[in-house]
Each structure stands twice: as structure tokens, then as C-alpha cells.
C-alpha positions as CSV (number, residue, x, y, z in Angstrom):
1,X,132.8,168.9,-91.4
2,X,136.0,169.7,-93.2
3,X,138.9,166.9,-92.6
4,X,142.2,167.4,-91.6
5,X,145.3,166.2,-92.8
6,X,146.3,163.6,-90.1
7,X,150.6,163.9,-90.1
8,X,152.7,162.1,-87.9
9,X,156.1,162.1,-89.2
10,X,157.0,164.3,-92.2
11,X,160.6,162.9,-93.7
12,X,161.0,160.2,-91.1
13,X,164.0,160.9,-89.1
14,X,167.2,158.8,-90.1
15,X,170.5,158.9,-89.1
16,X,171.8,159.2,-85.2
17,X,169.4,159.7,-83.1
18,X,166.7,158.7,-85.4
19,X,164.6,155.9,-83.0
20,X,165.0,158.4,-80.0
21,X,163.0,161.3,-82.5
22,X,160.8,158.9,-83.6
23,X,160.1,157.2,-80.0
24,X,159.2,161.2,-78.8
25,X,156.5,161.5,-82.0
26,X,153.7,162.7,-80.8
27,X,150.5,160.4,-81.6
28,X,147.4,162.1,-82.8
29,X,144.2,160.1,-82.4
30,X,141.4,160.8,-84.6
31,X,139.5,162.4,-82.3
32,X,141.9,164.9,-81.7
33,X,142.7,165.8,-85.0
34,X,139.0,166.3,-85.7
35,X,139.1,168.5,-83.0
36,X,135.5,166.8,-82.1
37,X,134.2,165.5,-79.2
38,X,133.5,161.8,-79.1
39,X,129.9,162.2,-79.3
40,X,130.3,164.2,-82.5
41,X,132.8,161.4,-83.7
42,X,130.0,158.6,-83.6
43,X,127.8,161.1,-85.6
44,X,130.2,161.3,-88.2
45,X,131.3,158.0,-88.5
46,X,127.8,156.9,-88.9
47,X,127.4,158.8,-91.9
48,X,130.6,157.8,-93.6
49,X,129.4,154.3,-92.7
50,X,125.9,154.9,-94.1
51,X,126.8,156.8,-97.6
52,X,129.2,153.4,-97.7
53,X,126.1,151.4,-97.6
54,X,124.2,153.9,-100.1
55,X,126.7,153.4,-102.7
56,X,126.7,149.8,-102.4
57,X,123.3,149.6,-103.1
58,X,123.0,152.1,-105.9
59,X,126.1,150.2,-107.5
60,X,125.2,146.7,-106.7
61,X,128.1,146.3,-104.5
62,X,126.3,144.6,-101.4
63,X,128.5,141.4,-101.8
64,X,131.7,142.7,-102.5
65,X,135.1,143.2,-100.7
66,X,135.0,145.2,-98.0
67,X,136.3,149.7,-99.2
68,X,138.7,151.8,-97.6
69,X,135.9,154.7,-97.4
70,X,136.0,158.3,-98.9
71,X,137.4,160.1,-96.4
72,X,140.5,158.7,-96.6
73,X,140.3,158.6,-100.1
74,X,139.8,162.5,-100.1
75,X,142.6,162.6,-97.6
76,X,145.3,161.0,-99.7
77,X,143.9,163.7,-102.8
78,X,144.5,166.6,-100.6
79,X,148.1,165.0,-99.8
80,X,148.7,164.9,-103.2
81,X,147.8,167.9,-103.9
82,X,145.7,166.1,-106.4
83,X,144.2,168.4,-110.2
84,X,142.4,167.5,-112.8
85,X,145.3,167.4,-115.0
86,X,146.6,164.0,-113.1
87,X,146.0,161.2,-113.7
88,X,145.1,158.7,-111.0
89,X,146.4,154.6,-111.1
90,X,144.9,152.1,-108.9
91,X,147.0,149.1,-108.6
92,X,144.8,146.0,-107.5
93,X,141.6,148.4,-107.9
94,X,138.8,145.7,-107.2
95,X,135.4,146.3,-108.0
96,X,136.8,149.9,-109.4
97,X,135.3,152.1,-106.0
98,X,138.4,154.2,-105.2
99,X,138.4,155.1,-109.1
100,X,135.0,156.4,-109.5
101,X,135.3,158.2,-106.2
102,X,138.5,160.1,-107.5
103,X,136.8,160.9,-110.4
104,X,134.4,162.4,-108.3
105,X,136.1,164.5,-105.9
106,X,139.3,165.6,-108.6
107,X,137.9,165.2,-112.1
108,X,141.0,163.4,-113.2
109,X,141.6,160.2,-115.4
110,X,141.5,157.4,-113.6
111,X,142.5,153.7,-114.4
112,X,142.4,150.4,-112.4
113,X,144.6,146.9,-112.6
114,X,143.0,144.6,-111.4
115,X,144.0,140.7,-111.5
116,X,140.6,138.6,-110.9
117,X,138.4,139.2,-113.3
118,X,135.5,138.8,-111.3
119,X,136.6,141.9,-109.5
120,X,137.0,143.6,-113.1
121,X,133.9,142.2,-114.6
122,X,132.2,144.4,-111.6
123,X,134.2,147.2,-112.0
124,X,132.9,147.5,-115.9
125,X,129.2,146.7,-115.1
126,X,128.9,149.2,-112.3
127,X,131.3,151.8,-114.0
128,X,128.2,152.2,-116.9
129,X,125.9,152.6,-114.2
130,X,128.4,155.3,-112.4
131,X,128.1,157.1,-116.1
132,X,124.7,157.0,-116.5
133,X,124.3,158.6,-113.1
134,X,126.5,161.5,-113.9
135,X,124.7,161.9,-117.2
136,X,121.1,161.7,-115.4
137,X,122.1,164.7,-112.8
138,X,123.8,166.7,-115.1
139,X,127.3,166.6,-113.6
140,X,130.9,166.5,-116.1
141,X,132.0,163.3,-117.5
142,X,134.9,161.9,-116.0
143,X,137.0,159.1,-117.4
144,X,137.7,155.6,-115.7
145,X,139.5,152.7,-117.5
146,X,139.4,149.4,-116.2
147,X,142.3,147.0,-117.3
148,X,142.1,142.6,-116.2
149,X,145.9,141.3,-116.0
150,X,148.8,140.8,-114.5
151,X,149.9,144.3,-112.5
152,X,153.5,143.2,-113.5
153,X,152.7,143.1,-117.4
154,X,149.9,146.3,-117.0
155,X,151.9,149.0,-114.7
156,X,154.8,149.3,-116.8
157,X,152.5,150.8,-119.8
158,X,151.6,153.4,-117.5
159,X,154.8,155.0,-116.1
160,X,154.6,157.6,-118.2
161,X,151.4,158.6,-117.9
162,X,150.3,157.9,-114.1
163,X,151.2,161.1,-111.8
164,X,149.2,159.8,-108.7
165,X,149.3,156.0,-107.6
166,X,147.9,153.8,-105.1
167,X,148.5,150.9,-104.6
168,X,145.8,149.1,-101.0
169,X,149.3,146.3,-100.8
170,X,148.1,145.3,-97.0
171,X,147.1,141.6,-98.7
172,X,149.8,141.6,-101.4
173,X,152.3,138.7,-102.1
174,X,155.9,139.5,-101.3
175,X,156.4,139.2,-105.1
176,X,154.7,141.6,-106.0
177,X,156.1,144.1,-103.4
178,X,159.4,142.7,-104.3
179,X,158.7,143.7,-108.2
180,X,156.2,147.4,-106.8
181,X,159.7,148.5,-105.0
182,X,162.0,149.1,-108.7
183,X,158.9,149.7,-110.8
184,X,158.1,152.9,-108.6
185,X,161.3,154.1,-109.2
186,X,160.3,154.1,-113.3
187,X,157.8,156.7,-112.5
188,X,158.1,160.2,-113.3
189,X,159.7,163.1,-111.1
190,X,156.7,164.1,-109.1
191,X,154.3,161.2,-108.7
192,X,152.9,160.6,-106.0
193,X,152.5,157.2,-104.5
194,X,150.5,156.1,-101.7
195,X,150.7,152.6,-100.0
196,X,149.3,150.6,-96.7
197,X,152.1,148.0,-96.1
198,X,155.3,150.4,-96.6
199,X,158.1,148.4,-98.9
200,X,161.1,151.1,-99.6
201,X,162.5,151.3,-96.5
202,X,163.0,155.0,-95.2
203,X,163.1,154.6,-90.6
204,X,165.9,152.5,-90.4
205,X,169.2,154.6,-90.6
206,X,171.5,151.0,-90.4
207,X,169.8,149.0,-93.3
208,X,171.8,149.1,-96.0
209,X,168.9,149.6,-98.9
210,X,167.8,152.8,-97.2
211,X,170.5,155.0,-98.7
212,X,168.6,153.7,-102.1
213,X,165.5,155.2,-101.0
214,X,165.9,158.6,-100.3
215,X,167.8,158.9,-103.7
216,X,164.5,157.9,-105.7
217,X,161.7,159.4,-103.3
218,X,161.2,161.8,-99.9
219,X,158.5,160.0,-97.9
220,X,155.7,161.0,-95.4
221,X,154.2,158.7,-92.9
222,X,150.6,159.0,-91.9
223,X,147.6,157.3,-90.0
224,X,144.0,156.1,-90.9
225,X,141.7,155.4,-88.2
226,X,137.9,154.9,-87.8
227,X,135.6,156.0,-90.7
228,X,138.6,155.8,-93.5
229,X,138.4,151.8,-93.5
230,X,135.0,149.5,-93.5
231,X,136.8,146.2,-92.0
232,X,138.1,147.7,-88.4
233,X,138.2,151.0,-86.5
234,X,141.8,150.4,-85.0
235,X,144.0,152.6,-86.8
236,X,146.7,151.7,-89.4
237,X,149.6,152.9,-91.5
238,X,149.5,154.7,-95.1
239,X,152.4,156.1,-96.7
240,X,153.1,158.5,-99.1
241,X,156.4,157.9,-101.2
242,X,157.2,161.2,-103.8
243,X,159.5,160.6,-107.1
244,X,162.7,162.7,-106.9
245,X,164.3,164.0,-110.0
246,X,166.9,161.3,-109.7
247,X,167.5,158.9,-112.5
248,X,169.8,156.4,-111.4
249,X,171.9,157.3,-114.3
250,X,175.1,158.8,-112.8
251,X,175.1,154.6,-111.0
252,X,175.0,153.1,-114.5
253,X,178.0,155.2,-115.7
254,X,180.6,154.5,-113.1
């Protein structure tokens, strides 16, 4: 069953009027945007749920952190827009699952920061075993690099080079959003970030950082719901922040 993009505000609405527009939104449940009944729903759910379970046994994952699953992984690719020529960051990748199943569905680079290197250690073991699978069925190599550190001494390396970013920031110390909220701005004109807690403010037209915002990105609000997450089936947030053209620059000469 194909999957449709799930879209509830495009641009949030700022300005007069803004909470009114927002307040009339129109909420999509996943049901309906499936367009499936809620029969079908359980069927397909339980086969997101088992090919979870699949891939934690073939990878020697059955004790690890809980996913966000593929479909929502291959929703966020299609929001992108996502090629092979990108090249994919996960920031706080874990055990390295979201990587290797971008690799699979794009064919793109992908690399993971990850600080506990536990986490890492897993990521490397089961990335050989990813590899070998590919080579053993005959499908194209893919490349996933795995880096243990700090995010705040790693990301930086990788402005340059990173075209697609996400960064699963629901469990993140305020820190680190605090530091996430300039370094995205350092990104190139085009990349595409996608987060679960949203940090640059873009809904409140009387905040005072929000003029900031819409300088360095346009934004597009979206919701997950069962089947995109393994630990619950209510429905959450994920947004999708895009780097403008603007530099900042014309700030520093005045």
C-alpha cells in the first residue's frame, strides 16, 4: 500500500490572525489519510510492526531502544524529496537503524553521531552484518559511517557536506537544542532538516525570535501516528525546517 504524505500545516500561518487559521486546521487522522478502513489499518500496522521485529532479529537488535519504524522513515525521504546524490546525517543515530534504512530506500551516504558508545559499538557490529547482507543478495553497496562523540564537536565537520538531517530530539537536553538551533543555520541553502520536538520557533507571530526564523528556513509541520513509531500509537509532531539562501551577512555589516 503506497503512503501518503500526511500535511497539516504548510508554512504555519504567522502574523494577525494566525491562531484563528491555525485553530480552523483541519486534522487528518491516519486512517483517513490512508484512505483505509480500520480493519485494513490493523492489517497494515501489523506488518510494519512484524518486519520491525524481523530486522531486530536478523541484526541482533532484540534489546535495544525502542525505532521510529520505516514508514515514517520513507515519509520524511519523500518530503525531502530525498536522491542518491544527498547525503543523509543522523544526529543521536543510536544503534545506526534509521541509517541503514535510508540507505536502503535512497542509496545515499549516510552517517550517524551518536554519543554512548554502547549505542555506536552496535551500530558498527550490526552495520558489517547490514553489508554482508547486501553482498549475499546481490543488491548495490551503500555507504554508512558511524561517528562516537560529542554531536557539538562532530556536526560542525559536516555542514558542508550533510544535505538531509534528522535529528529524533524528543529526549534531548535543552543544551543541546539550545546549541542544534544556530548550528542549523550553518547548513547549506537547501538542506533539509527534520525534527520531533520543534526548537526555531515559526507559530507564534509575537515572539520576538521568530522574525529570525523565517530568515534562515521556511518550515512544514506534520504528524506521525500508529505504525511510524514502536513506543506508542498516539500521534505526535515532526517538523521539517528548509535552509534559505540567507547568510546572515547583510546583519554582520550594519
Amino acid at each position: 500500500m503506497p503512503l501518503k504524505n500526511i500535511t497539516n500545516t504548510v508554512a504555519a500561518p504567522h502574523g494577525r490572525g494566525a491562531k484563528r487559521e491555525r485553530a480552523r486546521a483541519p486534522k487528518r487522522t491516519l486512517s483517513e489519510a490512508y484512505e483505509v478502513d480500520a480493519e485494513e489499518m490493523a492489517a497494515v500496522k501489523a506488518e510494519i510492526y512484524g518486519r520491525s521485529q524481523r530486522k531486530r532479529k536478523m541484526f541482533g537488535w532484540a534489546k535495544c531502544p525502542k525505532f521510529i519504524l520505516d514508514p515514517l522513515v520513507e515519509r520524511m525521504m519523500r518530503m525531502a524529496g530525498a536522491t542518491k546524490k544527498d547525503v543523509f546525517l543522523d544526529i543521536g543515530s543510536g544503534i545506526g537503524n534509521v541509517c541503514q534504512s535510508v540507505a536502503t530506500m535512497v542509496g545515499c551516504r549516510t552517517v550517524g553521531i551518536e554519543l554512548t558508545k554502547e549505542n555506536h559499538n552496535v551500530a558498527v557490529d550490526t552495520a558489517e552484518a547490514f553489508h554482508q547482507y547486501r553482498a549475499d543478495n546481490q543488491l548495490t553497496p551503500v555507504t554508512t559511517d558511524f561517528i562516537q562523540g560529542d554531536l557539538r564537536v562532530h556536526v560542525p565537520s559536516l555542514y558542508k557536506d550533510a544535505t538531509i538531517v534528522w535529528c529524533s530530539n524528543l529526549l534531548f537536553p535543552l543544551n543541546l537544542d539550545c546549541f542544534l538551533i544556530y548550528a542549523f543555520r550553518e547548513f547549506s541553502p537547501g538542506t533539509r532538516i527534520f525534527v520531533m520536538r520543534d526548537i526555531i520557533l515559526h507559530t507564534d507571530p509575537y515572539h520576538t525570535l521568530q522574525e529570525g526564523g523565517f530568515k534562515y528556513f521556511t518550515f512544514e509541520d506534520f504528524h506521525w501516528g500508529p505504525g511510524d513509531v514502536e513506543w506508542t500509537d498516539l500521534p505526535g509532531n515532526l517538523y521539517m525546517y528548509t535552509r534559505t539562501s540567507y547568510t546572515g551577512a547583510d546583519e554582520d555589516d550594519e
